[in-house]
C-alpha positions in Angstrom: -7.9 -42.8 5.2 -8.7 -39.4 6.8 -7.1 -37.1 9.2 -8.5 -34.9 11.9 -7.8 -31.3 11.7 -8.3 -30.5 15.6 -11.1 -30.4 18.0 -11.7 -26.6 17.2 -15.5 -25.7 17.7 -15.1 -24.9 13.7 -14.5 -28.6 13.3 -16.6 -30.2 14.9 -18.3 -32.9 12.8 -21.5 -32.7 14.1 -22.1 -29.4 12.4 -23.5 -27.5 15.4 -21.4 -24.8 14.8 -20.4 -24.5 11.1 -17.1 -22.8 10.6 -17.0 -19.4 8.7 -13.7 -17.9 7.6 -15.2 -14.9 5.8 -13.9 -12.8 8.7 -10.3 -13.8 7.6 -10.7 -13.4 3.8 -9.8 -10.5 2.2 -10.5 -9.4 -1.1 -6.9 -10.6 -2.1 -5.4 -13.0 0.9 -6.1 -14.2 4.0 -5.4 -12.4 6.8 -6.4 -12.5 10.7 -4.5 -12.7 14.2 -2.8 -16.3 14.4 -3.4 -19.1 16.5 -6.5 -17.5 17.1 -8.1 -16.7 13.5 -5.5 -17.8 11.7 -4.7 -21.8 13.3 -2.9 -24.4 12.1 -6.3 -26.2 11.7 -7.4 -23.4 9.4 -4.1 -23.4 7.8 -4.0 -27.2 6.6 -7.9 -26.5 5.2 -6.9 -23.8 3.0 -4.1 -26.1 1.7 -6.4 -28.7 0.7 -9.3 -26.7 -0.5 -6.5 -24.6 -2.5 -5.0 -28.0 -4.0 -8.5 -29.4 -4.8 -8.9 -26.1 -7.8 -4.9 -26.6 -8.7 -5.1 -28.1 -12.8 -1.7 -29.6 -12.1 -0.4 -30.5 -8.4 2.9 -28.2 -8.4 2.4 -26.2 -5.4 5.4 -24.1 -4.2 5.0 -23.0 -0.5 7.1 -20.0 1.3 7.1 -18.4 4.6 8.3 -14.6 6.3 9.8 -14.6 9.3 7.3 -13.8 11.8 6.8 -16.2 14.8 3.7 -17.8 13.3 4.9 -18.5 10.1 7.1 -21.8 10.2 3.9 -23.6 11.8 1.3 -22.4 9.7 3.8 -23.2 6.5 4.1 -26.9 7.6 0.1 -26.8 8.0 -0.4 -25.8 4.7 1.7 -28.1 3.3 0.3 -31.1 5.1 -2.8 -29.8 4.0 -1.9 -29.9 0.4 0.1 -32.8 0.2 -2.8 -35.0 1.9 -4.7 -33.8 -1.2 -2.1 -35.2 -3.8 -0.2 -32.1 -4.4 3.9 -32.4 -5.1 4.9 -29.3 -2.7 7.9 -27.8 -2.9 9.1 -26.3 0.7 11.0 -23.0 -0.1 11.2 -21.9 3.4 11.9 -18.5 4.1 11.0 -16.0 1.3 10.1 -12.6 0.2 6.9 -12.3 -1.5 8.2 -11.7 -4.9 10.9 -14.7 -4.7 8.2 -16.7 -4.6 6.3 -15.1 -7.5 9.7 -15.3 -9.3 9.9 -19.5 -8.4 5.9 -19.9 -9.1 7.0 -18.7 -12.3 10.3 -20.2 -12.9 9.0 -23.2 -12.3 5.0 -23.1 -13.7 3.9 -24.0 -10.2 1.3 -22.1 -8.2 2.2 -20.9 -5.1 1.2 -20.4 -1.4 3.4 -17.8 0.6 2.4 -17.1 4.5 2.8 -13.8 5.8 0.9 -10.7 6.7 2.7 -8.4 5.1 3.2 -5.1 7.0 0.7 -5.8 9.3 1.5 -6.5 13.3 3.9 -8.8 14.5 0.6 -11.1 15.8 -1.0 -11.3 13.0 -0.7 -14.1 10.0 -2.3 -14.7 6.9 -2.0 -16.3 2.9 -1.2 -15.2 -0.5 -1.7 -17.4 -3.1 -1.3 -17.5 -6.4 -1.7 -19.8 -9.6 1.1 -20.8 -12.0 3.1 -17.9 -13.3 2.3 -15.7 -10.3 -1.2 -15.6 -11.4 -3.2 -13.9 -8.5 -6.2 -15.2 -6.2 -8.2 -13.1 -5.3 -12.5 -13.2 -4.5 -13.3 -13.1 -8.0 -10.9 -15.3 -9.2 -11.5 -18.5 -6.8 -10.6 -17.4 -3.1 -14.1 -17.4 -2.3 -14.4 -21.5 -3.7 -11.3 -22.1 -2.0 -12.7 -20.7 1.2 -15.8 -22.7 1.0 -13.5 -25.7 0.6 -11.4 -24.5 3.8 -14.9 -24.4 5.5 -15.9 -28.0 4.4 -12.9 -29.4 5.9 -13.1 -28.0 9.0 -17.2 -28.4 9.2 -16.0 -32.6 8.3 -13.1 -32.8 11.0 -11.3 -34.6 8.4 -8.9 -34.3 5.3 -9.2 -37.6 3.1 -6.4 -38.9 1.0 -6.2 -38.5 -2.3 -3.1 -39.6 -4.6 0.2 -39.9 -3.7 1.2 -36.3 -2.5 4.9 -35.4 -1.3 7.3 -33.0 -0.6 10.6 -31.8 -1.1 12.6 -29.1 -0.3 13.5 -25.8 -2.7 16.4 -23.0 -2.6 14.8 -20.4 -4.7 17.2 -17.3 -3.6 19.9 -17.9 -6.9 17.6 -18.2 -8.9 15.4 -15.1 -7.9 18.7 -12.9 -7.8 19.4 -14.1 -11.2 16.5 -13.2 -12.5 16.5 -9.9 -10.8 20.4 -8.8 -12.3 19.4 -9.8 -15.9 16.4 -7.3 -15.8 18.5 -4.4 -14.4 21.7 -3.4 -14.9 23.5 -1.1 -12.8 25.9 0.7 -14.8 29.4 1.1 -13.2 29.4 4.8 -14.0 29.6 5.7 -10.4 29.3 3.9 -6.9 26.8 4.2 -5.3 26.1 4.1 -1.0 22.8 3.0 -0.4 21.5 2.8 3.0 18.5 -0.3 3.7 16.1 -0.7 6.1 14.9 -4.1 6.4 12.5 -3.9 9.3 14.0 -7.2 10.7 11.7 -8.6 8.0 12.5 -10.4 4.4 14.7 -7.8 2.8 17.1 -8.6 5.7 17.4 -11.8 3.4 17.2 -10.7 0.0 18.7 -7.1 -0.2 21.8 -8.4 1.2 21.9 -11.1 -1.4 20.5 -8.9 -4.8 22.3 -5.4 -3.7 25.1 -6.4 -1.9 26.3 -8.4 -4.6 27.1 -5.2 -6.8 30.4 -4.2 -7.2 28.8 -0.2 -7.9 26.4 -0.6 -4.7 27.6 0.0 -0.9 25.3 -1.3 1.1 24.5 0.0 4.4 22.1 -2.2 6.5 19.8 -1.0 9.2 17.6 -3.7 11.1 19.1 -6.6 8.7 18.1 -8.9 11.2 15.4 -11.5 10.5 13.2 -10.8 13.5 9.6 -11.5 13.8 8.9 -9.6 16.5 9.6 -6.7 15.1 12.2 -5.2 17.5 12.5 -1.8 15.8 9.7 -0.4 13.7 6.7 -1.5 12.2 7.5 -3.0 8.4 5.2 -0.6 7.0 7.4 1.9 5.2 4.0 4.1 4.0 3.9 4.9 8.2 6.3 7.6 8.3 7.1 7.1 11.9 8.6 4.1 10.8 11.0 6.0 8.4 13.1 8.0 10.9 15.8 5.6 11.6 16.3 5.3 8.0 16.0 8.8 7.2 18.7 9.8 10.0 20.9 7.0 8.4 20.8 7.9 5.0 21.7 11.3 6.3 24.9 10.6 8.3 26.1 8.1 6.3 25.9 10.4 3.6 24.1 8.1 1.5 22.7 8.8 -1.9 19.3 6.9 -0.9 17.5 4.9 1.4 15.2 2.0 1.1 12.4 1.0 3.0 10.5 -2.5 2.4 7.9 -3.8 3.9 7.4 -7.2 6.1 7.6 -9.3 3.1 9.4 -7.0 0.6 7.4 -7.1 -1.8 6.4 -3.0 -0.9 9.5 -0.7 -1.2 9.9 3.2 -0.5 12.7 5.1 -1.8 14.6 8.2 0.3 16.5 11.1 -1.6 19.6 11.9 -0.4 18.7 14.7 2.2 16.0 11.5 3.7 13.1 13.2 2.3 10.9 10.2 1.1 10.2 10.4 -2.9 6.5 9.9 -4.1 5.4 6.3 -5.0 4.2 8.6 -8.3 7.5 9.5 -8.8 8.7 6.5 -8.9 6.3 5.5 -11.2 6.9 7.4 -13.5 10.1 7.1 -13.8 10.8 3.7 -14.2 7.3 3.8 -16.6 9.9 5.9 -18.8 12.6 3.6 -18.7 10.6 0.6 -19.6 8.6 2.3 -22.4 11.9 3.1 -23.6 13.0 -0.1 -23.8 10.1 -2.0 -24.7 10.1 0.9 -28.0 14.1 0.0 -28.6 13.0 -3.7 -28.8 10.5 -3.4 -31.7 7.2 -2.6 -29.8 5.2 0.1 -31.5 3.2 1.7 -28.3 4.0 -0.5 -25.0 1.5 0.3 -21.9 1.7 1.1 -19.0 -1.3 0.9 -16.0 -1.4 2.9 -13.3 -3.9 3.1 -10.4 -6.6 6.5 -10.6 -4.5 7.7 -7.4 -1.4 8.2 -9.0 -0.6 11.5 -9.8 -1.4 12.9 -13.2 2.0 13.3 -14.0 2.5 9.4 -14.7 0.0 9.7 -17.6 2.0 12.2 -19.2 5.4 10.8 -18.7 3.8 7.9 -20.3 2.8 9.8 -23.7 5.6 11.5 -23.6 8.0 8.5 -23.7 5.4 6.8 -26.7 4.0 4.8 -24.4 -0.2 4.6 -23.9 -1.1 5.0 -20.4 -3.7 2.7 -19.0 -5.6 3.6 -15.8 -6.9 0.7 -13.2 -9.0 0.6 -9.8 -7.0 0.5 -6.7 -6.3 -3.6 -5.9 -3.1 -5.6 -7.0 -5.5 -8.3 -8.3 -7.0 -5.6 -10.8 -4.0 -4.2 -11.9 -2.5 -7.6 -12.7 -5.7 -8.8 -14.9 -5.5 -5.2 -16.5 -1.8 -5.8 -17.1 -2.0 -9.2 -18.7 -5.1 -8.0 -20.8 -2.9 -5.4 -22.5 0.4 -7.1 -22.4 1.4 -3.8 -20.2 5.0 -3.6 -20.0 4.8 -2.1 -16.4 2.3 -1.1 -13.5 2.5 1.3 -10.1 0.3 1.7 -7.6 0.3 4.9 -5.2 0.9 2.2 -2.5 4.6 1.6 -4.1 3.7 -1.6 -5.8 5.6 -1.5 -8.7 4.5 -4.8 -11.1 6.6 -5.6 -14.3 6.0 -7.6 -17.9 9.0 -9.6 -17.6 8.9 -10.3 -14.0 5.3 -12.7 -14.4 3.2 -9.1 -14.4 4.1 -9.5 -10.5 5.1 -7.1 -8.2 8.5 -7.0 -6.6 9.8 -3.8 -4.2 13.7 -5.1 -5.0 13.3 -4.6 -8.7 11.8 -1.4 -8.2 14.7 -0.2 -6.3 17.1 -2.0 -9.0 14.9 0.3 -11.8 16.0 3.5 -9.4 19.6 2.7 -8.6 19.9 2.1 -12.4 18.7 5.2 -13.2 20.7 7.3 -10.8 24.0 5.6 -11.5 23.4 7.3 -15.2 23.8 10.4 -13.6 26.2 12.7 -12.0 22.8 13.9 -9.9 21.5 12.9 -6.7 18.3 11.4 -6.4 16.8 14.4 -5.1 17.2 16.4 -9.0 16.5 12.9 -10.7 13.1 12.7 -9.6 12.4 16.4 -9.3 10.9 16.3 -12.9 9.1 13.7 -12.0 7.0 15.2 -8.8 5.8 18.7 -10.4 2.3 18.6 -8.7 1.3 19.4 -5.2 -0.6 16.3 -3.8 -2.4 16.2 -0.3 -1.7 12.3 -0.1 -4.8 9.8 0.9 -6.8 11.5 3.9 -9.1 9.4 5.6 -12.6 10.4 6.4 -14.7 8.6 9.1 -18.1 9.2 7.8 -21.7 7.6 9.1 -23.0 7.5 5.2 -20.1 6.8 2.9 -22.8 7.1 -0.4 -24.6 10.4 1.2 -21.1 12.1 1.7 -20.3 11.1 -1.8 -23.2 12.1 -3.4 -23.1 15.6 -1.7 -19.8 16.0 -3.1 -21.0 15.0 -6.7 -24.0 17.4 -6.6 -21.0 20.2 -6.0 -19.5 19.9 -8.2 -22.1 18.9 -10.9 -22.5 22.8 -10.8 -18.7 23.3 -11.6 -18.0 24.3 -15.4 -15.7 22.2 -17.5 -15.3 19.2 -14.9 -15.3 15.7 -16.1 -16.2 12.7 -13.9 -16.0 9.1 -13.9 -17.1 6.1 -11.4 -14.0 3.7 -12.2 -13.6 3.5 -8.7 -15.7 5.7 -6.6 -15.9 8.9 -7.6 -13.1 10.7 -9.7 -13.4 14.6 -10.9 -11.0 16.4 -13.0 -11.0 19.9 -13.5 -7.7 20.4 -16.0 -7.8 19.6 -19.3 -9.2 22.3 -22.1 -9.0 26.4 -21.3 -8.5 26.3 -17.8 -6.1 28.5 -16.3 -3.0 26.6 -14.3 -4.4 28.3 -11.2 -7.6 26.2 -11.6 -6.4 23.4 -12.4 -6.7 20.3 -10.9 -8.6 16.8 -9.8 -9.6 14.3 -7.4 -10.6 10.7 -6.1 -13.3 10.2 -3.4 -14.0 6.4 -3.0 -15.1 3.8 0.1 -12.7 2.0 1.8 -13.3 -1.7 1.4 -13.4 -2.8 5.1 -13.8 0.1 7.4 -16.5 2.9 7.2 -13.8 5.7 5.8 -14.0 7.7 2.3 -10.4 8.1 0.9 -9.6 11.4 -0.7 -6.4 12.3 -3.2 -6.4 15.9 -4.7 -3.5 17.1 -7.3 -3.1 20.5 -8.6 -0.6 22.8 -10.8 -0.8 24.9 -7.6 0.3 24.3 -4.3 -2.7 27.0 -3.2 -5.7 25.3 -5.3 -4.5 21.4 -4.6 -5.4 23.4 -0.5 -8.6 24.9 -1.3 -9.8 21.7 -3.2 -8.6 19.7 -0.1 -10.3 21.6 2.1 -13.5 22.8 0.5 -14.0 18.8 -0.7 -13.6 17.6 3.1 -16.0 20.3 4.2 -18.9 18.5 2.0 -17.2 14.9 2.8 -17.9 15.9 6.4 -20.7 17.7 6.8 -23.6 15.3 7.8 -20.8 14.6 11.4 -19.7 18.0 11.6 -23.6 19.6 11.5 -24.4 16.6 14.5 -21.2 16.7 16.6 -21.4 20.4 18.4 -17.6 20.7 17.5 -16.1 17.2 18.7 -14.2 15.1 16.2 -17.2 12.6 15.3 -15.6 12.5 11.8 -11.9 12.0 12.0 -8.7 11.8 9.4 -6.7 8.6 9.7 -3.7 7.2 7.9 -0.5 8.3 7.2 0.0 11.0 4.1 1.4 9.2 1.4 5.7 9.4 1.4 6.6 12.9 0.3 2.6 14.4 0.3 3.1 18.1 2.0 2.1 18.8 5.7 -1.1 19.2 6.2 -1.7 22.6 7.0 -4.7 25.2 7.4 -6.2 27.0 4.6 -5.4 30.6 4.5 -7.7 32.8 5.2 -9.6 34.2 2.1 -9.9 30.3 0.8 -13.2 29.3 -0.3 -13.0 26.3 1.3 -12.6 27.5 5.0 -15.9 25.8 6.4 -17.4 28.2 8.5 -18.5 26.7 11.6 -20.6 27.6 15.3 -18.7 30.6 17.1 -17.4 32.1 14.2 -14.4 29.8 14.3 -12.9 29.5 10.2 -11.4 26.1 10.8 -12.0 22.8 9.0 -13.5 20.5 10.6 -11.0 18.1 9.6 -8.3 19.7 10.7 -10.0 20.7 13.9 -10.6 16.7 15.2 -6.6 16.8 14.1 -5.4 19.6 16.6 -4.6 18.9 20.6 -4.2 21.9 23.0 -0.7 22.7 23.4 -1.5 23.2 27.5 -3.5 19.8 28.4 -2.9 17.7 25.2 -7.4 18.1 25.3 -9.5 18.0 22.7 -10.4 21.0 20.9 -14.2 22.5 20.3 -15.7 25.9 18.9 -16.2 29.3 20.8 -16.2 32.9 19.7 -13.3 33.5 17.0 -11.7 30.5 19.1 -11.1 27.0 19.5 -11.7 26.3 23.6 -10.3 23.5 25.3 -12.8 20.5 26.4 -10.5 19.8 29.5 -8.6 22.6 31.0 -10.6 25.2 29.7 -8.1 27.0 28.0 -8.7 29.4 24.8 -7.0 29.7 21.4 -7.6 32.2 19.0 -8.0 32.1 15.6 -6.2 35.0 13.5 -6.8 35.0 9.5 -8.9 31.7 9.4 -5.4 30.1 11.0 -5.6 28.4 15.2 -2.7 30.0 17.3 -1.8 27.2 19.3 0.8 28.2 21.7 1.2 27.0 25.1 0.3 29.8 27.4 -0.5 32.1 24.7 -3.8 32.7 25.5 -6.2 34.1 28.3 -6.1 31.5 31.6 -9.2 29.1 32.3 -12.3 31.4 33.2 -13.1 30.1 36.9 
């Protein structure tokens, strides 16, 4: 017995149009805009195809709360069942609840959401028993192949005697999540969380608010999957502001910020002043080297991703702990964590992965790890973690580039001619210039490496000094930029894009005796980079080069530049020549 999976033009059995869902797989999940990428069709293939590579037929499946979800969850599941899998429904979920039941209960696991993406789009996580990651190199490209079959056949055929049955997996989760961490009672805390109408609405309420030494403060606790207030993408700091002014006149001593299915969170300082991913890293990477050391284990590890800061290695060693680092990818720092029975993992996009939680990644027990931490003190958050941000970091900036491997090879010819650097090609290209005689003021490093789906070179500098981390920034973006800059007569060609990371500095101009100042036509000591950035004050037009100026494309109007630095005042400057 068979059944149709819909008269899509993927599915049609005569083959005249072969599906292809390459589009819509990611290096990690699926991902793509649903009911129109993303169907129910497409949805009940993947379930199958995933089913067909299971060893045993536990599957656990989960949904967020967006619109989408509840449809393409029963899909799935009809999928997998029709291929003999025993599927446990868990219904609404947060990402790392169902990590913590595929573990729980040595099941793999299926969870549909799109994380912090937009309310429209869908997509699927999956993962193996233990919260085992899928991702391309471990079987999502088979299982897409699979997908494709199905829908190329029009038809699912039976196989065993699949069913379902429904699963409560939030006491369980919760559990697990209070036995890791205790919160001493030392002092009560008021914590302020923004849920982003998305899945902490569900579980912060049920893992925070059932401290006695936590008062919890909800903002946008309302499961809402159109998103009503913000984005739920806490690394956007637009989407921080409500929660900033909140933590502020509530007089909280932090705020936290998850993302659409929690499994992301960002942590706020007392004064609302968002505390480096880095940061955090660090210092929970202290407390659980600590630990792991009280409980017998010589020299526990810890991996972090090449763009966290510097400082996470030495808090590391400092604690007895060896530092490991790891590409940028969940999947990658998973495998690397399992290989070296790493006691923890951060990534610079505050995923925070842990030993004892299936070496999966989960934003509540992150913010469990800082709560514990501050409740030890007499200090607000804004002194605990001071120690632990002691570098000046320009954040990820965004290039827009025509040749991603030309821009990167100009910048390794540069700095081929610099003395004591060191460089590796872990991921992209990373160049340190710290370790040995060099003075403080020269000290510091960088990553340059490709974005995996958008023409864009990602840049992360660190320094001892808030005026070299500049002057690396800028003179590394000149060279990053060059090949646009020389080709687009002063328009933005190559742009910055993204957010800074939470609690990177302004972006500012360099001053003006900095090396890296690119000199460009007219005289005008501006980086380019910055230059696509700026708007005139006046019109709100673009900005292009003229004599010791910047001169607007629209009204006309002209700003000067005074020590390397634009003065962009409205009306400051001479009127529109006529």
């Amino acid at each position: 017995m068979t059944e149709p999976t819909g008269p899509t033009a993927a599915s049609r059995a005569d083959h005249a149009d072969r599906a292809d869902l390459s589009a819509i797989v990611t290096a990690v999940d699926v991902r793509g805009i649903a009911g129109q990428e993303l169907t129910a069709e497409v949805a009940r293939a993947f379930g199958a195809a995933f089913t067909d590579r299971l060893e045993a037929p536990a599957l656990i499946v989960a949904h967020d709360m967006r619109l989408s979800s509840p449809e393409l969850a029963r899909a799935v599941i009809e999928g997998a069942v029709r291929r003999g899998a025993i599927v446990a429904d868990a219904g609404l979920s947060a990402t790392d609840q169902l990590y913590c039941a595929s573990g729980l209960h040595h099941a793999a696991g299926v969870m549909v959401t799109a994380s912090h993406n937009p309310a429209a789009d869908n997509g699927l996580k999956l993962c193996l028993p233990e919260a085992r990651p899928v991702s391309r190199e471990t079987g999502l490209e088979e299982i897409r192949r699979g997908a494709e079959a199905y829908l190329d056949a029009g038809e699912i055929p039976a196989r065993g005697e699949g069913r379902t049955q429904e699963l409560d997996t939030l006491p369980d989760y919760v559990r697990t999540l209070h036995d890791l961490v205790s919160v001493s009672d030392r002092r009560r805390l008021r914590v302020v969380v923004d849920a982003a109408d998305a899945m902490a609405s569900l579980t912060a309420p049920a893992v925070l608010g059932a401290l006695d030494q936590v008062e919890l403060i909800g903002l946008h606790l309302q499961l809402d999957g159109t998103f009503p207030h913000h984005r739920a993408d806490p690394l956007d700091r637009e989407t921080l502001r409500d929660l900033q002014e909140a933590v502020v006149s509530e007089g909280a001593d932090l705020g936290l910020a998850f993302d659409g299915d929690a499994d992301r969170c960002v942590v706020l300082d007392e004064t609302g002043t968002p505390i480096p991913p880095s940061a955090v890293t660090a210092l929970i990477a202290r407390r659980e080297v600590t630990r792991a050391r009280a409980a017998g284990q010589e020299r526990p590890v810890v991996v972090a991703n090449l763009v966290s800061s510097r400082h996470v290695a030495e808090t590391v060693r400092e604690a007895g702990g060896e530092p490991v680092r790891s590409p940028v990818g969940h999947s990658l720092i998973k495998a690397l964590m399992a290989e070296h029975d790493a006691v923890f993992g951060g990534e610079h996009s505050a995923h925070y992965y842990f030993r004892d939680f299936f070496y999966a990644d989960s934003g509540m027990l992150a913010a469990l790890h800082v709560l514990a931490a501050l409740a030890e003190t007499d200090s607000p958050a804004s002194a605990l973690v001071a120690e632990h941000d002691p570098y000046p970091s320009s954040g990820e900036i965004n290039s827009r580039v025509r040749d991603a491997v030309a821009a990167r090879e100009r910048v390794r010819d540069h700095v081929a001619r610099i003395p004591e650097v060191a460089t590796d090609e872990l991921d992209g290209l990373t160049v340190e210039h710290w370790d040995g005689d060099v003075r403080p003021e020269e000290r510091w490093w960088f990553s340059l490496r490709s974005s995996n789906s958008e023409p864009l070179l990602r840049l992360n500098v660190e320094a001892e000094r808030e005026t070299t981390m500049i002057r690396i920034r800028d003179e590394i973006l000149a060279i990053v930029q060059d090949e646009d800059l020389a080709g687009a007569h002063g328009e933005a060609a190559a742009t910055t894009s993204g957010p800074a990371a939470p609690g990177a500095p302004a972006v500012e101009p360099a001053p003006a005796d900095d090396a890296a100042a690119a000199t460009v036509s007219g005289g005008a000591e501006v980086p380019g980079w910055l230059r696509s950035r700026l708007r005139c004050p006046d019109c709100g037009g673009e900005l292009a080069d003229a004599e010791a100026a910047l001169r607007c494309t629209r009204c006309a109007r002209r700003h000067p530049i005074e020590g390397g630095i634009p003065v962009l005042i409205a009306g400051r400057t001479d009127p529109p020549t006529l």
